[in-house]
N, C-alpha and C positions, 0 to 999 in steps of 0.2 A: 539611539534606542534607550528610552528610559528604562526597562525591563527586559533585562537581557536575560533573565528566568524564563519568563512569558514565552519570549519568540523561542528558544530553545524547544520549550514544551512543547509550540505550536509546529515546529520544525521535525519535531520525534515522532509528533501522529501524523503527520501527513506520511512522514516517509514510512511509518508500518500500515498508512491505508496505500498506499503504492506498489508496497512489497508483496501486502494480503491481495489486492485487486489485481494483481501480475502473476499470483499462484493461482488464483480463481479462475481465470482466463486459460491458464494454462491446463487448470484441470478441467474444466468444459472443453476445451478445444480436444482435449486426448479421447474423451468421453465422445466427441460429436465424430470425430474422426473412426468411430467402431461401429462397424456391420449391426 
């Protein structure tokens, strides 16, 4: 890795779009699951 800055970066957005897209789901699922 010539840029161990870079990949860290690119390492921290993925896993907060993972964490946001696994709350999202979860809050449509609770939402889709009500009368």
């Amino acid at each position: 890795m010539k840029d161990p800055y870079k990949t860290l970066m690119i390492a921290r957005v993925v896993a907060l779009a993972l964490i946001w897209l696994a709350g999202l789901l979860l809050v449509l699922a609770s939402v889709w699951r009500l009368p």
